[in-house]
PADOPA-422356 format. One record per residue (C-alpha): x, y, z; residue number from 1; residue in one letter. Coordinates in nm, 3 decimals. Each point is the difference from the previous one (the first is absolute). Layout:
PT;c1;c2;c3;num;residu
PT;X;Y;Z;NUM;A
...
END
This chain:
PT;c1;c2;c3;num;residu
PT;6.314;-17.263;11.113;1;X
PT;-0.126;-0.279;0.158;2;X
PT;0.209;-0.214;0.290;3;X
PT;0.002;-0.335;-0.283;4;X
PT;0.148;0.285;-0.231;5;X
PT;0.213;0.124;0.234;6;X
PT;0.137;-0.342;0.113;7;X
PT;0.075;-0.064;-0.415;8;X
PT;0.208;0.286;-0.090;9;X
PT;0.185;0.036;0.355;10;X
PT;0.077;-0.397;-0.100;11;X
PT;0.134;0.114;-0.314;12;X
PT;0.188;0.302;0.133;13;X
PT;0.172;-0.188;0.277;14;X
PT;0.057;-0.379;-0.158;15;X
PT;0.372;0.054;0.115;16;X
PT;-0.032;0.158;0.325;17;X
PT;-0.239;-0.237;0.096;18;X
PT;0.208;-0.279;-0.099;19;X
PT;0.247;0.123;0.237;20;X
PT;-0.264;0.018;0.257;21;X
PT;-0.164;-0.344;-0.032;22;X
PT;0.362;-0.186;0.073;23;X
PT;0.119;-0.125;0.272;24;X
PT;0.317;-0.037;-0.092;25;X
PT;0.273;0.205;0.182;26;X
PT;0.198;0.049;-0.282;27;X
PT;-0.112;0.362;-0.182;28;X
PT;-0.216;-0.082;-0.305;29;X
PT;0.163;0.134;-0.362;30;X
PT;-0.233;0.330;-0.046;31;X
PT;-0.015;-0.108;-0.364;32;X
PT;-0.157;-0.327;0.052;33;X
PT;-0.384;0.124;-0.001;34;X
PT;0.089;0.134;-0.343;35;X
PT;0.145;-0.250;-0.127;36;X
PT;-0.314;-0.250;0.172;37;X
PT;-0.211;0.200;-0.196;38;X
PT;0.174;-0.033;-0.313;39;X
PT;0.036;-0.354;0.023;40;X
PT;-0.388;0.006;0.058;41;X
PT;-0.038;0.170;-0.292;42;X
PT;0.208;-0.184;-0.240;43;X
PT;-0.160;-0.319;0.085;44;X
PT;-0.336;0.141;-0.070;45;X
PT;0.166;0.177;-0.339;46;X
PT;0.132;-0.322;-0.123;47;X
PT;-0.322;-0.207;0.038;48;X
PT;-0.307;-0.002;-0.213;49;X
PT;-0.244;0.326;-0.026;50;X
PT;-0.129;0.240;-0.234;51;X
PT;0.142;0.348;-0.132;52;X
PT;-0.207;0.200;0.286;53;X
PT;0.210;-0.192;0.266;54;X
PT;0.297;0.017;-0.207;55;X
PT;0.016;0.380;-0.015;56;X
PT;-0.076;0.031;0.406;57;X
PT;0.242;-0.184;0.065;58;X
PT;0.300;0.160;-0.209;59;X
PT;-0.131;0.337;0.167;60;X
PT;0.078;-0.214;0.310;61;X
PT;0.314;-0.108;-0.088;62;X
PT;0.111;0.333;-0.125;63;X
PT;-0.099;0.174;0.354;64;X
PT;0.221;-0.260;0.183;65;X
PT;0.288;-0.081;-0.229;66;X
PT;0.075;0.375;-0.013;67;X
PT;-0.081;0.132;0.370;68;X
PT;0.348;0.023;0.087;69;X
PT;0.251;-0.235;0.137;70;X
PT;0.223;-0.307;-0.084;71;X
PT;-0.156;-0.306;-0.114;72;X
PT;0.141;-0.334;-0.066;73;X
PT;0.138;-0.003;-0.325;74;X
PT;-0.134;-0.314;-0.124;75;X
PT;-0.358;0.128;0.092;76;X
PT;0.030;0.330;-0.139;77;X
PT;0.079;-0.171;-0.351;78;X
PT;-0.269;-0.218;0.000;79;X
PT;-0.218;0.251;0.102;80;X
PT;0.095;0.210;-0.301;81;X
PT;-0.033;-0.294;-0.257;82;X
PT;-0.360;-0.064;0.163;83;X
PT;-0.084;0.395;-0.028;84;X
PT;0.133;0.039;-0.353;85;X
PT;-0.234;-0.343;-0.093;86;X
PT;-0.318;0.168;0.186;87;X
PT;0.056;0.322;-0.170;88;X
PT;0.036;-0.163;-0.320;89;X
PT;-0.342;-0.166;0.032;90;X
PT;-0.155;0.306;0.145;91;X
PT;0.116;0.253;-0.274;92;X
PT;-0.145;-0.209;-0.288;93;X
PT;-0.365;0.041;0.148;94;X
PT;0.001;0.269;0.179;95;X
PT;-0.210;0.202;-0.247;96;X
PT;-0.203;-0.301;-0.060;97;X
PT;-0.114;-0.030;0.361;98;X
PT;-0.210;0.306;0.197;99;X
PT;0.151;-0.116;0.335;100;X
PT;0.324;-0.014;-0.102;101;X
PT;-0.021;0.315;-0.149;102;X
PT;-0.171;0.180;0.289;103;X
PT;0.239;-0.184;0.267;104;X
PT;0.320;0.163;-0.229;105;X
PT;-0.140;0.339;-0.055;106;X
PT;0.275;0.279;0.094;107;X
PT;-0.180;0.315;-0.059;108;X
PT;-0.078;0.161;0.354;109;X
PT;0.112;0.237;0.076;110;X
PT;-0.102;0.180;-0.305;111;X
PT;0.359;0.166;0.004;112;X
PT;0.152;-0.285;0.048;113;X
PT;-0.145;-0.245;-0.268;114;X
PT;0.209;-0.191;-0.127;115;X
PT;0.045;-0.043;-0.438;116;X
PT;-0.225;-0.181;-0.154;117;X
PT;-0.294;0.106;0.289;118;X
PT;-0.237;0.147;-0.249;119;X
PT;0.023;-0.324;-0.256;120;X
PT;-0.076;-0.214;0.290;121;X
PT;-0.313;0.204;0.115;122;X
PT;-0.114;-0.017;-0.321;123;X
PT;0.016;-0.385;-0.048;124;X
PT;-0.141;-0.041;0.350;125;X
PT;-0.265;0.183;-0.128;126;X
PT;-0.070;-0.198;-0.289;127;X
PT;0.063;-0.325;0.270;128;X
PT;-0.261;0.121;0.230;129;X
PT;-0.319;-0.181;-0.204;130;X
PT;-0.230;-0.063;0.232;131;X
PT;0.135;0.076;0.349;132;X
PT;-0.065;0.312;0.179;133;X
PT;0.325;-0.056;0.213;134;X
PT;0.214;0.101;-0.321;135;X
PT;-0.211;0.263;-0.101;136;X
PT;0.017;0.137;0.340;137;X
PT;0.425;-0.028;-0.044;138;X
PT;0.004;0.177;-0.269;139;X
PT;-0.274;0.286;0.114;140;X
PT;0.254;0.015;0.326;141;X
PT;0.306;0.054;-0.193;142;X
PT;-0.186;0.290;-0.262;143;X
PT;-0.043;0.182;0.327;144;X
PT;0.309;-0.015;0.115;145;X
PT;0.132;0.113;-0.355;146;X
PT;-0.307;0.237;0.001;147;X
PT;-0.150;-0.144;-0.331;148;X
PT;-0.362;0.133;0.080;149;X
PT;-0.145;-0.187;-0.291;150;X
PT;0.182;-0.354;0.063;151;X
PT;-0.102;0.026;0.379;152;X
PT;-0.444;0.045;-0.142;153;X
PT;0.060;-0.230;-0.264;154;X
PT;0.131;-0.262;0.205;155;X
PT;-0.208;0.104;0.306;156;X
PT;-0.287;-0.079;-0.223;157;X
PT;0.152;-0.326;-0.069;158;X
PT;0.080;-0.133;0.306;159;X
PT;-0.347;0.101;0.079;160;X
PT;-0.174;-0.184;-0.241;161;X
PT;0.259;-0.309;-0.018;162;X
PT;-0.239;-0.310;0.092;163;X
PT;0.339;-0.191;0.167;164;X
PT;0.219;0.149;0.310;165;X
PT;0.275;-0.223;0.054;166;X
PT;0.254;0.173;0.233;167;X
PT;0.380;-0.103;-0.095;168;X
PT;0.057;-0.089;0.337;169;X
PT;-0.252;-0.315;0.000;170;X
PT;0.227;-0.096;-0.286;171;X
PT;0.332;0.046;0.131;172;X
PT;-0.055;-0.163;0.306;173;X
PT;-0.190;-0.282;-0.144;174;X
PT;0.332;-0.088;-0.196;175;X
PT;0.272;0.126;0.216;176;X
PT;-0.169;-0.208;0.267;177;X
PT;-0.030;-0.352;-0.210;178;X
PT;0.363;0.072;-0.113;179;X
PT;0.139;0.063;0.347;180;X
PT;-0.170;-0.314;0.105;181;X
PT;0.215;-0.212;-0.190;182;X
PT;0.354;0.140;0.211;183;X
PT;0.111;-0.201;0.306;184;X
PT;-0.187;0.174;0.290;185;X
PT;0.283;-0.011;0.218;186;X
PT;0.215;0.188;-0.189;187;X
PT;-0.131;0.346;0.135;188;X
PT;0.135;0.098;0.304;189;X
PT;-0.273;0.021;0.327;190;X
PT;-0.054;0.086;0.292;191;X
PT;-0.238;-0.117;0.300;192;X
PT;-0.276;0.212;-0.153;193;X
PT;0.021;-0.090;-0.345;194;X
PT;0.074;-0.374;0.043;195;X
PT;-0.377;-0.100;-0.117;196;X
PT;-0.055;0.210;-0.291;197;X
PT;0.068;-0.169;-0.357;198;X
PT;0.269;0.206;-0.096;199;X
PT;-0.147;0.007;-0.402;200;X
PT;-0.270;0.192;0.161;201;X
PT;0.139;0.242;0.187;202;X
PT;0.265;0.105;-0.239;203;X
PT;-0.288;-0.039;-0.262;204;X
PT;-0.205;0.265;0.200;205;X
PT;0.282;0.236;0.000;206;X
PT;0.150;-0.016;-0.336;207;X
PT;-0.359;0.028;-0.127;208;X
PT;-0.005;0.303;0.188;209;X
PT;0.312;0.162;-0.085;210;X
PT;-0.037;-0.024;-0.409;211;X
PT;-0.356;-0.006;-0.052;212;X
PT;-0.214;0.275;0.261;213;X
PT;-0.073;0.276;-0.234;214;X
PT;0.041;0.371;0.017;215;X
PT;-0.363;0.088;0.171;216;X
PT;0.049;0.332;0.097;217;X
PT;-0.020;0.107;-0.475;218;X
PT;-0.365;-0.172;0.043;219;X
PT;-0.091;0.158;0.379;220;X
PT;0.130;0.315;-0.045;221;X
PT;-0.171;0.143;-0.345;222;X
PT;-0.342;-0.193;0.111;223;X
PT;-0.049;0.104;0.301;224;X
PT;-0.046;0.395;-0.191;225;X
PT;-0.176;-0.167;-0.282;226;X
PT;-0.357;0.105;-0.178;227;X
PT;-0.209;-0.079;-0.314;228;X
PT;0.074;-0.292;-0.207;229;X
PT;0.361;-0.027;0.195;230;X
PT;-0.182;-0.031;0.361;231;X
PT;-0.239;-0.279;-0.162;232;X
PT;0.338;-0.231;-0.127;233;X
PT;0.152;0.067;0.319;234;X
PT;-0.272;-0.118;0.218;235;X
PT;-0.036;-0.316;-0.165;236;X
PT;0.381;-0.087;0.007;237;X
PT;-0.053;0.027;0.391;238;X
PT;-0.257;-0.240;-0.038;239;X
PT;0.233;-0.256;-0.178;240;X
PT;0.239;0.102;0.256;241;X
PT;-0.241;-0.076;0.264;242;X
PT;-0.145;-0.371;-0.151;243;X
PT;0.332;-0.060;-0.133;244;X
PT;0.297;0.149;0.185;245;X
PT;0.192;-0.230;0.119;246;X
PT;0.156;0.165;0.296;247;X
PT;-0.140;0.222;0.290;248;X
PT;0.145;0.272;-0.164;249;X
PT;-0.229;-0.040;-0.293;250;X
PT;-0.317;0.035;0.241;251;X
PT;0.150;0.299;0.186;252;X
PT;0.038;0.152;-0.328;253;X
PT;-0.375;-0.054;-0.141;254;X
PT;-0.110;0.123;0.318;255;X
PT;0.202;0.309;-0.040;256;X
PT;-0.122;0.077;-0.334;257;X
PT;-0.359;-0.075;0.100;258;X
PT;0.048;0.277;0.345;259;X
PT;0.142;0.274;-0.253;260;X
PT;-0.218;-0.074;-0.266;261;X
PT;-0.320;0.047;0.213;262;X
PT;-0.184;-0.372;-0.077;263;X
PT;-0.111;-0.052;0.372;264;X
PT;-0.121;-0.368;-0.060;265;X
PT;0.308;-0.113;-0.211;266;X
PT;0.215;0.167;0.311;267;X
PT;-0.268;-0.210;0.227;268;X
PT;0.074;-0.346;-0.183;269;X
PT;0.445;0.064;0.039;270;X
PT;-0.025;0.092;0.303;271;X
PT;-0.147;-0.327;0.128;272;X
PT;0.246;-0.160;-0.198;273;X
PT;0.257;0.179;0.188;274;X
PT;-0.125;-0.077;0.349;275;X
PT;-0.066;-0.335;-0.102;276;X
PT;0.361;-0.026;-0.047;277;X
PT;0.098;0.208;0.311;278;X
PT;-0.166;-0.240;0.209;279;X
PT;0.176;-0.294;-0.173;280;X
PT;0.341;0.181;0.028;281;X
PT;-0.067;0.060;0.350;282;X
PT;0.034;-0.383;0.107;283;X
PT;0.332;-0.051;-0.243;284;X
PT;0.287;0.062;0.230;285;X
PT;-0.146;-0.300;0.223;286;X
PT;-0.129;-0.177;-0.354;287;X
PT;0.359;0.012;-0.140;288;X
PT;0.157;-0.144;0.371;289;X
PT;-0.213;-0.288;-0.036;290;X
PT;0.022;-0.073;-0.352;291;X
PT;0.138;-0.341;-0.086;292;X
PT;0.163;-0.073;-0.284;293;X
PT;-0.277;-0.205;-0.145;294;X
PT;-0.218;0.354;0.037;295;X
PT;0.273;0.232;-0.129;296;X
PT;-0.047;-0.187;-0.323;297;X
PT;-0.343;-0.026;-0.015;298;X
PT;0.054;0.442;0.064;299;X
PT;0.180;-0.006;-0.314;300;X
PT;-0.192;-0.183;-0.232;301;X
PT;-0.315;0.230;0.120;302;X
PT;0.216;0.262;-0.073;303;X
PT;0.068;-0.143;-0.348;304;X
PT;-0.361;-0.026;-0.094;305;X
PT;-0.143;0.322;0.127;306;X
PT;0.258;0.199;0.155;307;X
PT;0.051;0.164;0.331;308;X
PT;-0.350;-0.009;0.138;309;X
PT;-0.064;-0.351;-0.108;310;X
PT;0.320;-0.115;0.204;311;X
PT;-0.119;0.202;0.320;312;X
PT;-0.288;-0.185;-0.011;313;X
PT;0.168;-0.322;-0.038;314;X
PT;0.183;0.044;0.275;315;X
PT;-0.264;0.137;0.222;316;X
PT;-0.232;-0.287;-0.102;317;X
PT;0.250;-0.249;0.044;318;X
PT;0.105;0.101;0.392;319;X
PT;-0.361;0.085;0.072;320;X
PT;-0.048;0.368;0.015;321;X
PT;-0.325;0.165;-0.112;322;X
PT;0.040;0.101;-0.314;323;X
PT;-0.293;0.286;0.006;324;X
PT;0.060;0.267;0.285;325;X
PT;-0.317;0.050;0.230;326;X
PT;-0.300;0.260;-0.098;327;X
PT;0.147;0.342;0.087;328;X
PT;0.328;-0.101;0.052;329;X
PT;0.265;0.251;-0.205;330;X
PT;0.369;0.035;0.022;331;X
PT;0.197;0.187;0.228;332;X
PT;0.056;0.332;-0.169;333;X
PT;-0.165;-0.026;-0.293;334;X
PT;0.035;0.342;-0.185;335;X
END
């Protein structure tokens, strides 16, 4: 995880703890206001314009905090309910018109815990996936998991071939983040550390996160034992991974594949990509100390167009830090 990742969820983790830490006040702070901050935050965002992406992110968000335990005021818990039950509304009627939606929704893993209706909605997703790799790769995740050898080639083989990877992440941030943007800023609770960074993106970054990372370990797992035609598909998934990913995570992987797999010069061309980014990782805890909040936006919007090593290097650019690390220089243990 990296310390801007780290400095997202602990954000979202702690909104009310570190509302009681940023006053001054001497009077105790109600432990319940962070929540209900956040819901507020949320609501605003809910009730302004966006599309059915942003829509369904943020009911997941106002399920997690309407129904994480405690009293809330009453008049905010009913309009929360009337805004939920108009979201979901909107959201059921396409969600097996939209591959996002559908992905974002799925309830099948575990395999023994699936819930009804799992199988139907792999199926359409499936038939959704067209042209992008990321939903073939979905599905081929979830056939592992339900150990459906011949769904997890077939879709292998699709992914592989796809000519579009569009991660749903890129997506759901993209619209959580333009949706967000139209709340009152200063309805989230801060502290000292978080005072200059837009609020849309930081709880854009970490709702992103929490509904749309998929389950890597059904692709990693199976390919890193893979041969024949199977070993071919999975190779070249790692190299959408590695062109397309839009996290760190989605290099590590590709370079994981590439080590088991025994292609020395794909391994070669990750692993650059990966030191590349250690060295710009290096200089973020002083990076994200200076930021302004002029900068912190400017991170985001990288991060909307190509993800997390686009907004390292906006950031590292925009302080002045190298963006290349010297000839010969690696990161401290490197395995």
């Amino acid at each position: 995880m990296t310390p801007c990742k780290a400095l997202v969820l602990a954000t979202l983790l702690s909104a009310g703890a570190a509302a009681a830490e940023a006053s001054s006040a001497p009077a105790p702070v109600d432990p319940n206001y962070g929540r209900e901050a956040t819901l507020r935050y949320f609501l605003a965002a809910a009730e302004a314009e966006g599309d059915l992406v942003s829509d369904a992110t943020l009911l997941k968000a106002l399920e997690l905090h309407q129904e994480a335990g405690g009293a809330l005021d009453p008049a905010l818990r009913a309009r929360v309910e009337v805004v939920r039950a108009e979201l979901a509304a909107r959201v059921d009627a396409a969600r097996d018109k939209d591959p996002v939606l559908l992905a974002t929704r799925l309830r099948c893993l575990p395999a023994e815990r699936a819930q009804a209706g799992c199988e139907q909605d792999l199926a359409r997703l499936a038939e959704l996936a067209g042209d992008n790799g990321y939903h073939h790769l979905l599905v081929m995740m979830h056939a592992w998991a339900r150990a459906d050898a011949d769904a997890f080639l077939r879709h292998a083989r699709l992914a592989a071939e796809a000519p579009d990877f569009r991660h749903d992440i890129e997506v759901v941030f993209g619209s959580v983040h333009e949706r967000l943007q139209q709340a009152p800023d200063d309805l989230m609770p801060r502290t000292q550390e978080t005072e200059a960074i837009p609020a849309a993106g930081l709880w854009a970054m970490g709702v992103a996160a929490a509904v749309a990372l998929p389950p890597i370990q059904y692709y990693s797992q199976p390919c890193r034992e893979s041969e024949g035609e199977l070993r071919g598909h999975c190779l070249a998934i790692a190299d959408q991974l590695l062109e397309h990913g839009w996290t760190g995570i989605d290099i590590r992987i590709a370079h994981d594949i590439y080590q088991a797999l025994g292609d020395p010069q794909r391994e070669a061309r990750a692993q650059a990509r990966i030191d590349q980014l250690a060295w710009q990782q290096q200089f973020l805890g002083e990076m994200e100390a200076r930021m302004d909040r002029h900068q912190w936006q400017a991170y985001f919007d990288a991060y909307a167009e190509g993800g997390e090593t686009a907004a390292f290097a906006e950031a590292a650019e925009g302080l002045g830090y190298p963006l290349e690390p010297p000839p010969g220089w690696s990161p401290p243990g490197r395995r």
